[in-house]
ZAMARZA-152035 format. One line per field, with one value per residue (C-alpha): residue in one letter; x, y, z. Coordinates in steps of 0.1 Angstrom, whole numbers, plus 5000, padded with zeros to 4 digits. Example, Ala and Ser with C-alpha at 12.3 -4.5 7.8 and 13.67 -1.06 7.14 Angstrom:
2
tornu = (A  S);
u = (5123  5137);
v = (4955  4989);
w = (5078  5071);
END
This chain:
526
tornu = (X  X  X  X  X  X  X  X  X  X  X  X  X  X  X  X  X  X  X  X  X  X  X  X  X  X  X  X  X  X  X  X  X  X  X  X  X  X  X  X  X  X  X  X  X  X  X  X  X  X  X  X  X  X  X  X  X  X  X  X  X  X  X  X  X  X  X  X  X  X  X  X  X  X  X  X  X  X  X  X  X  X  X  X  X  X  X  X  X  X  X  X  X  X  X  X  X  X  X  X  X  X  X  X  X  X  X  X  X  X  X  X  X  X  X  X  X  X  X  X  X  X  X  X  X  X  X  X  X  X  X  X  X  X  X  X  X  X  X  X  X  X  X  X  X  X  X  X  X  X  X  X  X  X  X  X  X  X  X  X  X  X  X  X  X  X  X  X  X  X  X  X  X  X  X  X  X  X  X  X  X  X  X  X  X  X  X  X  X  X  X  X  X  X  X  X  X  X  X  X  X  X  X  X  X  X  X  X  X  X  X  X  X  X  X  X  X  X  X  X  X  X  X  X  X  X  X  X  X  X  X  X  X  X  X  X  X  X  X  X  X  X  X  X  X  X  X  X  X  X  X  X  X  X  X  X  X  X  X  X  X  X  X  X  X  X  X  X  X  X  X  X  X  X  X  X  X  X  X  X  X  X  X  X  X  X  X  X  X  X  X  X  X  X  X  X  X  X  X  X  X  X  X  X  X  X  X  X  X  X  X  X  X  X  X  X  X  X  X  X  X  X  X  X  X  X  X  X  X  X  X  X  X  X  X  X  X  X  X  X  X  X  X  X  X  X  X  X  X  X  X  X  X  X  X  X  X  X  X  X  X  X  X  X  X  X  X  X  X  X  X  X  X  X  X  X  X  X  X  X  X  X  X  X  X  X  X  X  X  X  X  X  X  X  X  X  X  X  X  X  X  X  X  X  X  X  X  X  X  X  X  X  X  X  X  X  X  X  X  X  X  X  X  X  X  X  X  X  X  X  X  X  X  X  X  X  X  X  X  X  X  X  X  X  X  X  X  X  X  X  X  X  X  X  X  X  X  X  X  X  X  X  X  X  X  X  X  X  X  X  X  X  X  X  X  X  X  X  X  X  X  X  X  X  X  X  X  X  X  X  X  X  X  X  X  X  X  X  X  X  X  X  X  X  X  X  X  X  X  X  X  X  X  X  X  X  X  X  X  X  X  X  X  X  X  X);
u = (5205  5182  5155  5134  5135  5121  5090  5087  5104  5133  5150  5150  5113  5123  5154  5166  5182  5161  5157  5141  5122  5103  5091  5055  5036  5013  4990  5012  5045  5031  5016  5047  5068  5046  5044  5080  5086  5064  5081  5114  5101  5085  5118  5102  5127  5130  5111  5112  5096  5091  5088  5092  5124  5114  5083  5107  5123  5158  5134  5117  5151  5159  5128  5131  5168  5158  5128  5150  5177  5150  5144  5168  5152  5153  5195  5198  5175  5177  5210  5206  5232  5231  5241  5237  5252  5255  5267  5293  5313  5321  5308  5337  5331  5296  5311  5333  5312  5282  5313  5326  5291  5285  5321  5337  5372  5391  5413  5438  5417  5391  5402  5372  5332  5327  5346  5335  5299  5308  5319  5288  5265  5290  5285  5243  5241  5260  5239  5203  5208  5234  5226  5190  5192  5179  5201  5189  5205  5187  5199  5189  5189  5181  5176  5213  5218  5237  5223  5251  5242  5205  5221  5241  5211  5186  5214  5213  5179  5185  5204  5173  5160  5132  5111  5129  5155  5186  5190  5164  5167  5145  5155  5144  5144  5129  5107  5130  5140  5103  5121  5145  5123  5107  5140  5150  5115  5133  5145  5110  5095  5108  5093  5071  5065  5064  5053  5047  5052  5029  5030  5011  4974  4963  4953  4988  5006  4986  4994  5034  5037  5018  5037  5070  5061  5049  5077  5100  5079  5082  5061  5023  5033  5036  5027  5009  5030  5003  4969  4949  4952  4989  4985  4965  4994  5016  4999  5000  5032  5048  5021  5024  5061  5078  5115  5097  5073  5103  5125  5098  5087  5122  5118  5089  5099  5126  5100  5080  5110  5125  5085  5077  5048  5037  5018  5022  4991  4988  5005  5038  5041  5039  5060  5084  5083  5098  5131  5130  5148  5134  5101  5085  5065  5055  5018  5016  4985  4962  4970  4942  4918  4936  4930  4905  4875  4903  4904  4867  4863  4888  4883  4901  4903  4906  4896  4883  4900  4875  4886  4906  4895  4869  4850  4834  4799  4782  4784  4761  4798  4804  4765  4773  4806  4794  4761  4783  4811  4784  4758  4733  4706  4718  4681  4687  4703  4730  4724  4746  4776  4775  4816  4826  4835  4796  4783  4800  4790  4757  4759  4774  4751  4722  4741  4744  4777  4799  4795  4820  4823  4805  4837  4828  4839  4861  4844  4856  4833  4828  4797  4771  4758  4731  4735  4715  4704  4737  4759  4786  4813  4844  4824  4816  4851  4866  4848  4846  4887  4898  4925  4928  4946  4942  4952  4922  4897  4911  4906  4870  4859  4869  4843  4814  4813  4778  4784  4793  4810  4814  4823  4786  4770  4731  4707  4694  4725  4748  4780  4804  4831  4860  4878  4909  4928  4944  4982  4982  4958  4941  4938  4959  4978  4978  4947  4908  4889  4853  4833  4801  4779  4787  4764  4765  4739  4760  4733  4723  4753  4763  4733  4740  4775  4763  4734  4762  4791  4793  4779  4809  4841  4860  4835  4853  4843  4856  4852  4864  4862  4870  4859  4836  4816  4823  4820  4811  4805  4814  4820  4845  4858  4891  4911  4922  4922  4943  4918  4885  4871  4879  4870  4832  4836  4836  4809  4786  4792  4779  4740  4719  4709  4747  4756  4732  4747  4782  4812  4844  4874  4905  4940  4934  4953  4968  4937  4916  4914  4904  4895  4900  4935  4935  4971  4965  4946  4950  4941  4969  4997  5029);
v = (5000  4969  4990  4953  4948  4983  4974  4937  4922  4890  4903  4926  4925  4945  4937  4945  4912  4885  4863  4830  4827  4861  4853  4861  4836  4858  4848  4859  4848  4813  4804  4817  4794  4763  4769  4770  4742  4719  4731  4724  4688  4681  4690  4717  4737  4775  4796  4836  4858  4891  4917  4955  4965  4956  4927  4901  4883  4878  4865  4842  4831  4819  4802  4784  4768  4759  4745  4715  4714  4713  4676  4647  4633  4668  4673  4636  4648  4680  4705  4743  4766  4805  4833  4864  4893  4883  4914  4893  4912  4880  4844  4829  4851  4836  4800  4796  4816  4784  4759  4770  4771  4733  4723  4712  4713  4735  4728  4744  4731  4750  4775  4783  4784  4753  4732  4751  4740  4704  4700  4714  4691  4662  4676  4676  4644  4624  4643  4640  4605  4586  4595  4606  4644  4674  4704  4738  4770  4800  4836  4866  4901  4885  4914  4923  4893  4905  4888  4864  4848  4846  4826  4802  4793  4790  4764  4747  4740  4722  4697  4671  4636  4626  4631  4660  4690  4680  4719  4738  4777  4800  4836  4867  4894  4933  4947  4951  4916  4915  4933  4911  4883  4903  4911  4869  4850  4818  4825  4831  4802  4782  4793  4769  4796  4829  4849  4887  4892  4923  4943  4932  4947  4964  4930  4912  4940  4945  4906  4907  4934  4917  4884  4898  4914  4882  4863  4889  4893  4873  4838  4853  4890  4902  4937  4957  4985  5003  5014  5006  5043  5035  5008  5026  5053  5027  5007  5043  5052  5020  5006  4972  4970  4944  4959  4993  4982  4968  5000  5024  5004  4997  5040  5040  5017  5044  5069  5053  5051  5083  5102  5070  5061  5024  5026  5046  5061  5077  5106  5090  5072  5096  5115  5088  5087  5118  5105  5076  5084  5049  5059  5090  5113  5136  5134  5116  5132  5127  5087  5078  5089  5070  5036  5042  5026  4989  4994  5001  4965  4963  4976  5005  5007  5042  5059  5097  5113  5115  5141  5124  5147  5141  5172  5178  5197  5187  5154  5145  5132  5106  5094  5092  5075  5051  5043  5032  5017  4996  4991  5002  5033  5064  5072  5088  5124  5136  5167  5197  5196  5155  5147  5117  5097  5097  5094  5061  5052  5059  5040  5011  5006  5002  4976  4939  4932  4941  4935  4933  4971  4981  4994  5013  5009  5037  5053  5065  5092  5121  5125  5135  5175  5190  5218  5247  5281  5307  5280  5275  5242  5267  5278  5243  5224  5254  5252  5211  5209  5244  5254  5235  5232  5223  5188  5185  5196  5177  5144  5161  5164  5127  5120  5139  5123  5136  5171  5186  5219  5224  5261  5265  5239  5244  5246  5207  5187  5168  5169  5138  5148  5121  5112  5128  5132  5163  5168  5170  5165  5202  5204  5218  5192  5191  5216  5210  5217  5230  5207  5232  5208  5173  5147  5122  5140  5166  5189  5195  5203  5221  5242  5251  5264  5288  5301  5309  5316  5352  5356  5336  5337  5317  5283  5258  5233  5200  5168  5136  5098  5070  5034  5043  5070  5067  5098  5127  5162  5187  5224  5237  5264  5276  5276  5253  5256  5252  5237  5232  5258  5287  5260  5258  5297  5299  5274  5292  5326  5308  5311  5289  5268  5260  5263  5230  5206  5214  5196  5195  5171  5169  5157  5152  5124  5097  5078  5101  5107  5145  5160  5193  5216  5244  5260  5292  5291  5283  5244  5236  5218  5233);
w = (5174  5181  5175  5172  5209  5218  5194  5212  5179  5182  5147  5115  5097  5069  5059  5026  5018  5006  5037  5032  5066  5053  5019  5015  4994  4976  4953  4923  4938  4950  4915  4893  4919  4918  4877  4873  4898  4876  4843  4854  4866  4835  4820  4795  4784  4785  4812  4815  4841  4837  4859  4873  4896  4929  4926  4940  4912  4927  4960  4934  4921  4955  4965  4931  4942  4980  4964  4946  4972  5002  5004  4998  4969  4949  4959  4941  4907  4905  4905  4899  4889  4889  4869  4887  4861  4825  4817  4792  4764  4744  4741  4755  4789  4785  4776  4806  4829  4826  4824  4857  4873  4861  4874  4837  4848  4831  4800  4776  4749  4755  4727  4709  4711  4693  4723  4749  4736  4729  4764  4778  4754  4769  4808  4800  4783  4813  4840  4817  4806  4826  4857  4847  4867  4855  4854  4857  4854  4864  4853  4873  4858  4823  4810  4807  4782  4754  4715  4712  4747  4737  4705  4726  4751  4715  4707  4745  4741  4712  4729  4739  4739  4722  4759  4774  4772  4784  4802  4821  4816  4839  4830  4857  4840  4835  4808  4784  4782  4765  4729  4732  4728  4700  4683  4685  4672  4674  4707  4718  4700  4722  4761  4777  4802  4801  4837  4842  4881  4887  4919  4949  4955  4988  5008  4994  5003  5041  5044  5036  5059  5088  5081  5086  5117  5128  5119  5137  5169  5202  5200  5211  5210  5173  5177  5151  5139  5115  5114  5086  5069  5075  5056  5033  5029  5030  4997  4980  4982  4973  4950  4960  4947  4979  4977  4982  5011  5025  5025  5036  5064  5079  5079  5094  5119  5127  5128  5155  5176  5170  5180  5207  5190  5191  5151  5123  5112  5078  5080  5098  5068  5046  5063  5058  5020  5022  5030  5008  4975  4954  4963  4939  4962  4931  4934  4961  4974  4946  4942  4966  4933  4910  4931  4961  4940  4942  4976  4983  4994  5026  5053  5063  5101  5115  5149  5156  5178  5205  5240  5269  5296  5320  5316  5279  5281  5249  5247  5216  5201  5229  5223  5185  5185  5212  5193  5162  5182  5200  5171  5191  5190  5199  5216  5246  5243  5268  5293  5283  5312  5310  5316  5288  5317  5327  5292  5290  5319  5313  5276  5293  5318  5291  5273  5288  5268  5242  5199  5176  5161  5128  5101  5076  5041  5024  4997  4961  4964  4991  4979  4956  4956  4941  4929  4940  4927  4926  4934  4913  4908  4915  4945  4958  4953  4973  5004  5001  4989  5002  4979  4947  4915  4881  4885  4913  4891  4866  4882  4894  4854  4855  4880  4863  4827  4825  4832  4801  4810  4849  4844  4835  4852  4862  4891  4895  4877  4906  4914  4919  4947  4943  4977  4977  5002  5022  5018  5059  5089  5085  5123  5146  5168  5208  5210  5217  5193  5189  5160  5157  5137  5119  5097  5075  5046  5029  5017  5055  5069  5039  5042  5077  5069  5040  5069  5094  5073  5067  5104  5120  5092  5123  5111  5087  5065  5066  5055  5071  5067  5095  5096  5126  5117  5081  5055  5083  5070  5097  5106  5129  5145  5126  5161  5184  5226  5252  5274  5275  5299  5267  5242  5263  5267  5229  5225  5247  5224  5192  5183  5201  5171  5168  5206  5215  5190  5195  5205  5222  5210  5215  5207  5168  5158  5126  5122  5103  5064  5059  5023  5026  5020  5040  5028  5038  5067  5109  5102  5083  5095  5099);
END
């Protein structure tokens, strides 16, 4: 399927082979290039990079070889060989695998180690010092290098001038490669360079993605396929390893075609790890604690999922949204029975022209609660997490270093609530919904639900975060509707106090983070 066209893209973003046209200079993959570039010109010697399955060392290893053989000048100087598997069993598989790569023609008298080696050290010193070029051989999956080939290439790099190695090595390797440097000192002695490729962080990884989309989408047109909580769930589940980015968003690519979406929010991602076997979805949902304070510094775009019909009575949500939306004061309140449509109009009308929009920044923390008289931590995490385990309050201990026991914590002390995120979207999908109260100050609307909540045990807790309202606290009615004439019906039921300042939305969508876990309840997700 040329799934590409249906998305307004000329060709494959996220292919799985390592395309040149798509290599992403990130900061870390740019400067081990440019390092190992200069190295090799300066003729040092030995050069090893290190690095996890997946942070594009075999991408590296090609960049490195169309670097010398891009221009004219660097095909005359410089020739690269590669070594993909040394996986040898002897030294003479070893031998004749590098003599075959430089193009030593074979001979019956290559019968042991010693000539094999003597021809080599022949081949090097005509290329290094007759026709004065620099030969480089580059070995992939170094880490498979058995001792007696670490021996030989300790004995290449002997073979020199008195200004320069006669033969470049740049070995790619994995982690273990690092005790085999441990286990041969006089191997390791001699690396001029020595590179530890790490991962890519949340902007690196936000940028690869967008620059492969852009370099598969029509000249103009690149669409954008995620959200920035995609993103977000995007950076999570892959931690900022390329080969994995590149896997799970060909899936969610898939995804978006197979549900007709045109972005992936982030619960379409997530839903896509699932069928990714490379990437580990065992505690998936409690990474965002582990990194959120990293990522506190972008900005994570989301979008509430504000009503589409033309008829909503309260309307104090339209007037909030819009104020942020617009930067402006939210000063002039809405009459109950105002449709949205009017309310914007209305909110329009008072502003001459548009401003750029106000994001918020995602927080590491929910929040910080005081704790009141009778309250109790156990108490609190459940109606701010619903249900929780031992790992949750676990990672909440690790937030409160200066509460010493929270099983017997005191009237007065305050409580740090890390942002964790909800395994699902805790509201139910294709229904209106009826949001009795919401703010930004956590003790208020906390307080409010405690008043009410033994009166109406059909009022929810919940907390949310989106980039334009920011950390909301809110309380909502357990059910969904199936139109807005019950949802108002239900509405005009509640106590006044609540009846006034609530609201009707609609159509809850992939765009907002929640922090709540209602398993066992109506909200939850099937």
């Amino acid at each position: 399927m040329d799934y590409f066209r249906i998305l307004n893209l000329n060709k494959e973003p996220f292919s799985n082979s390592p395309e040149p046209g798509f290599f992403f200079q990130s900061m870390k993959h740019l400067g081990c290039l440019q390092k190992m570039e200069l190295s090799v010109r300066l003729r040092r010697g030995l050069n090893v990079v290190i690095g996890d399955v997946g942070t594009g060392k075999t991408t590296l290893c090609r960049q490195l070889i169309l670097k010398f053989s891009g221009s004219e000048n660097d095909g005359n100087e410089i020739e690269t060989h590669l070594l993909m598997d040394p996986g040898f069993t002897n030294p003479i598989e070893f031998l004749t695998a590098i003599a075959i790569s430089f193009g030593i023609p074979a001979s019956q008298s290559f019968e042991s180690q010693w000539q094999f080696k003597e021809n080599i050290k022949k081949y090097l010193l005509q290329k290094g010092i007759d026709e004065d070029k620099t030969v480089v051989l580059i070995i992939d999956e170094g880490q498979k290098l058995p001792d007696f080939c670490i021996e030989i290439l300790r004995e290449f790099l002997n073979y020199e001038t008195n200004e320069f190695k006669l033969l470049q090595i740049v070995i790619f390797a994995q982690r273990e490669f690092e005790q085999t440097l441990k286990n041969h000192n006089n191997f390791a002695d001699r690396v001029n360079l020595f590179y530890y490729l790490k991962p890519l962080n949340f902007r690196e990884t936000l940028g690869m993605v967008r620059y492969r989309i852009a370099k598969a989408g029509n000249t103009g047109k690149s669409p954008s396929l995620f959200t920035y909580p995609g993103l977000c769930a995007l950076y999570f589940a892959t931690k900022g390893y390329p080969r994995k980015i590149v896997t799970l968003c060909h899936q969610v690519i898939l995804a978006l075609i197979i549900q007709n979406r045109s972005k992936a929010g982030w619960f379409v991602v997530r839903s896509c790890v699932k069928r990714v076997s490379v990437i580990h979805k065992k505690g998936f949902g409690w990474i965002m604690a582990a990194t959120i304070t990293a990522l506190s510094v972008v900005l994570i775009s989301s979008a509430f999922f504000l009503v589409e019909t033309a008829d909503i009575k309260p309307a104090k949500t339209i007037q909030d949204m819009e104020a942020y939306r617009k930067k402006i004061p939210a000063s002039k309140p809405v009459e109950p029975g105002l449709t949205q449509k009017d309310a914007l109009q209305e909110t329009a009308a008072q502003i001459p022209g548009e401003t750029p929009v106000q994001e918020k920044i995602m927080p590491d923390l929910i929040g910080k609660f005081t704790i009141r008289d009778g309250e109790t931590a156990w108490g609190i995490l459940k109606d701010f997490y619903g249900d929780f385990d031992n790992e949750l309050f676990k990672k909440v201990v690790l937030a409160n270093p200066h509460i010493k026991n929270l099983n017997k914590i005191t009237t007065g002390e305050v409580l740090n609530l890390p942002a964790i995120s909800a395994e699902s979207n805790p509201l139910p999908l294709g229904k209106y919904l009826v949001r009795v109260a919401a703010d930004e100050n956590i003790q208020k609307i906390y307080e409010l639900y405690n008043e009410y909540k033994q009166l109406l045990p059909s009022l929810e807790f919940l907390p949310y975060w989106n980039r334009t309202e920011g950390m909301v606290f809110a309380i909502f009615l357990k059910d969904g509707y199936e139109n807005t004439d019950s949802a108002r019906s239900i509405i005009d039921k509640l106590p006044q106090p609540l009846a006034l300042n609530a609201s009707i939305l609609g159509k809850s969508d992939d765009e907002t983070l929640f922090f709540a876990d209602k398993k066992d309840r109506r909200f939850r997700t099937k």
